[in-house]
KOLTI-257514 format. One record per residue: residue number from 1; residue in one letter; x, y, z of N, C-alpha, C in turn. Coordinates in pm, whole numbers. Layout:
residues N
NODE  NUM  A  X  Y  Z  X  Y  Z  X  Y  Z
...
end
This chain:
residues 102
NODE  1  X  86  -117  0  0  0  0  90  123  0
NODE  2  X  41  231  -105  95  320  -102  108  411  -12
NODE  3  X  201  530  25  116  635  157  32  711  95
NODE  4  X  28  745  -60  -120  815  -107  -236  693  -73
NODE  5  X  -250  582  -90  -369  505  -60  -373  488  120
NODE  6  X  -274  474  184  -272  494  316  -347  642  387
NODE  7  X  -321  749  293  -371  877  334  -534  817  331
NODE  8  X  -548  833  186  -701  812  191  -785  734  263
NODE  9  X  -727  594  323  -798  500  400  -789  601  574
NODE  10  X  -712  632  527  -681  747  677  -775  862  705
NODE  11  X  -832  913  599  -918  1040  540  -1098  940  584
NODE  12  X  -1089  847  508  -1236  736  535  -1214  738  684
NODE  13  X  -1109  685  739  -1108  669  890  -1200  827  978
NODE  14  X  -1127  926  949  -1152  1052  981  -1289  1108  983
NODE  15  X  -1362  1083  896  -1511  1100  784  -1575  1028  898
NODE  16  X  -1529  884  864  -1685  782  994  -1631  834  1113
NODE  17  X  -1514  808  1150  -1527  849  1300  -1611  1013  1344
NODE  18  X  -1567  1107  1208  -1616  1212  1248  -1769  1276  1237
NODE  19  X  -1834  1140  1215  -1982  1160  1129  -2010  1099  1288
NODE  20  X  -1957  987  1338  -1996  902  1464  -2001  989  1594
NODE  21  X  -1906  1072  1560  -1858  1168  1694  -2002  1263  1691
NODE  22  X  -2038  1369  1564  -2136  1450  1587  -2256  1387  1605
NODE  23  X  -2272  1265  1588  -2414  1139  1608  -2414  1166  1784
NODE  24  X  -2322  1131  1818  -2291  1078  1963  -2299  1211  2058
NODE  25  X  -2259  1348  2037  -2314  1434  2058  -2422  1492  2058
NODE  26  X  -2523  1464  1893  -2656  1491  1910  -2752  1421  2003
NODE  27  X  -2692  1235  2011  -2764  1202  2119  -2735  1244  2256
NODE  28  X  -2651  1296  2250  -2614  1337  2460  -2772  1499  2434
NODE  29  X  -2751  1582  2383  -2810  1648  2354  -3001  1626  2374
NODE  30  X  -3004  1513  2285  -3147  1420  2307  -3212  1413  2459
NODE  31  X  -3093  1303  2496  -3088  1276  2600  -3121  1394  2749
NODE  32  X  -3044  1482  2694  -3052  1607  2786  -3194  1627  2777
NODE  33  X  -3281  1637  2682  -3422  1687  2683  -3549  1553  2745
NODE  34  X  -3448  1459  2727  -3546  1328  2761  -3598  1292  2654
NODE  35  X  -3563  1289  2521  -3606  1218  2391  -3499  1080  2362
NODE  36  X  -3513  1003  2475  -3444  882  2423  -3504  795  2367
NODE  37  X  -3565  761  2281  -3597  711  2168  -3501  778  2032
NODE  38  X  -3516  903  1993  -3396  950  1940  -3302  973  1979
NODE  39  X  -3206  1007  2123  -3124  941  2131  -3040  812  2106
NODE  40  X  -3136  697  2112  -3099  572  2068  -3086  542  1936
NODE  41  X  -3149  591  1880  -3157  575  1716  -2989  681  1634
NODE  42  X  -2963  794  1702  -2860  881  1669  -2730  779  1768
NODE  43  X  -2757  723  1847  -2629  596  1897  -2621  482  1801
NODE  44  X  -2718  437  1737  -2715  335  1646  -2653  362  1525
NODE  45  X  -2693  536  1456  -2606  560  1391  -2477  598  1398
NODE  46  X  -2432  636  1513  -2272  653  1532  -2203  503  1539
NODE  47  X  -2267  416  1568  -2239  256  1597  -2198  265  1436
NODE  48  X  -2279  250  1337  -2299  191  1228  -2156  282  1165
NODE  49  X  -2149  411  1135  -2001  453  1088  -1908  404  1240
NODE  50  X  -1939  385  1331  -1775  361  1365  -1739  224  1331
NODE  51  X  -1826  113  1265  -1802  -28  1190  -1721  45  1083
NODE  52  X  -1780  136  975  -1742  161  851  -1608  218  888
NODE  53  X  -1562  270  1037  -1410  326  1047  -1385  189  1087
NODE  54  X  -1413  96  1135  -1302  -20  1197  -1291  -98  1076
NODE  55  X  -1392  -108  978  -1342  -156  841  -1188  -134  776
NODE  56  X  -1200  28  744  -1115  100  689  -990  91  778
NODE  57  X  -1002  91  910  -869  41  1002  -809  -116  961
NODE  58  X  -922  -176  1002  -874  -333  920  -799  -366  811
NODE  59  X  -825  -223  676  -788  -245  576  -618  -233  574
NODE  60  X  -610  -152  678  -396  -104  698  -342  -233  772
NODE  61  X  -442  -238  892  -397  -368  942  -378  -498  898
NODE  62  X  -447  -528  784  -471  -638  719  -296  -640  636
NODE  63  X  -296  -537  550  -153  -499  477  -12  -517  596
NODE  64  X  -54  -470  695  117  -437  804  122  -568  861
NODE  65  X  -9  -673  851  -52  -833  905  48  -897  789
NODE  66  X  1  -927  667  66  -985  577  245  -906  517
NODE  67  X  307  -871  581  394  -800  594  414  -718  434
NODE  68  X  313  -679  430  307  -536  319  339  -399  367
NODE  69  X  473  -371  366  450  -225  454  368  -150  408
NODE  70  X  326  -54  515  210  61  515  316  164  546
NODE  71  X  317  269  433  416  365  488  278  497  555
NODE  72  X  327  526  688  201  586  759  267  738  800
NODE  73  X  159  844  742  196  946  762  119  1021  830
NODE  74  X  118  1196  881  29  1211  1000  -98  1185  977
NODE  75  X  -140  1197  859  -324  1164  822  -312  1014  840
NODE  76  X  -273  910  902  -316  798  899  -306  817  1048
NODE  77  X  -205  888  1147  -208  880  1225  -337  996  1344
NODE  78  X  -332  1090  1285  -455  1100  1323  -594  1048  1307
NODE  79  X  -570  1002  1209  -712  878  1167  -755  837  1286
NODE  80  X  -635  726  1327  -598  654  1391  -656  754  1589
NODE  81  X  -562  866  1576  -614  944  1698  -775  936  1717
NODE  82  X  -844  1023  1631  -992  1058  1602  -1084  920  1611
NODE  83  X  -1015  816  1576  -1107  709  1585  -1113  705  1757
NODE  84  X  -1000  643  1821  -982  590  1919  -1071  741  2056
NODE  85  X  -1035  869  2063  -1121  935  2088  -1241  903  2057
NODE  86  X  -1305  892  1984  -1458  889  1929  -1563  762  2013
NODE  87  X  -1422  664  2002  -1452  511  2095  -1436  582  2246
NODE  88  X  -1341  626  2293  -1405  672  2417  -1497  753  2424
NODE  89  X  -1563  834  2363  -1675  935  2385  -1808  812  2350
NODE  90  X  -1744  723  2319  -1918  649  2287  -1910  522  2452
NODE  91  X  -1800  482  2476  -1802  467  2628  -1854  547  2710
NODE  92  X  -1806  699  2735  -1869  807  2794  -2028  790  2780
NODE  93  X  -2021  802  2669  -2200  841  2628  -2262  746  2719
NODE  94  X  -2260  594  2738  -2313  505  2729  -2320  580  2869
NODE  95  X  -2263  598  2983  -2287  643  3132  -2364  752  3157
NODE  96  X  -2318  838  3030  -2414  989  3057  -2554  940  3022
NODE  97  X  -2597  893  2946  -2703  832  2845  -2822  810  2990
NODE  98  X  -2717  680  3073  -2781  630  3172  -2827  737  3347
NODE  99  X  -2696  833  3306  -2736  937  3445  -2830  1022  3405
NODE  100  X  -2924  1023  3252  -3001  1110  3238  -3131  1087  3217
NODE  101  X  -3125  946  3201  -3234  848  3242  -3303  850  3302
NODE  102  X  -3238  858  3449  -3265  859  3588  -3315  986  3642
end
């Protein structure tokens, strides 16, 4: 894999995680008003792109697995940042979700 095709799988990474992140926000938001029914439905969609980012992660990993180097530059590595943030804010969520429940 090239680092131009590494960028771009890096750029897809960026996109879902960053489509998942403003999902995961609108539901805290929901939540704040007591519309969890849409809350849940805006968590399902941050679920569904952060698959489409662990895809696109899979896809580098799969290459650096079969010893294809991946030459990785900062857009893969922030990819890489933005995803893993995004996974903790959807941990977070899951607690706030529940203290607002209550």
């Amino acid at each position: 894999m090239t680092k131009e095709e590494a960028t771009m799988v890096g750029f897809e990474i960026v996109a879902y995680s960053g489509d998942a992140r403003t999902k995961l926000l609108l539901a805290l938001q929901e939540a704040k008003k007591g519309n969890f029914d849409k809350c849940e439905s805006l968590i399902n969609e941050a679920n569904d792109c952060l698959v489409d980012a662990h895809k696109s992660q899979t896809e580098l990993l799969q290459e650096e697995a079969r010893g294809d180097g991946v030459e990785v530059g900062f857009i893969t590595v922030h990819a890489q940042d933005h995803l893993m943030t995004t996974m903790l804010l959807k941990d977070v969520m899951d607690t706030l979700v529940d203290i607002y429940r209550k």
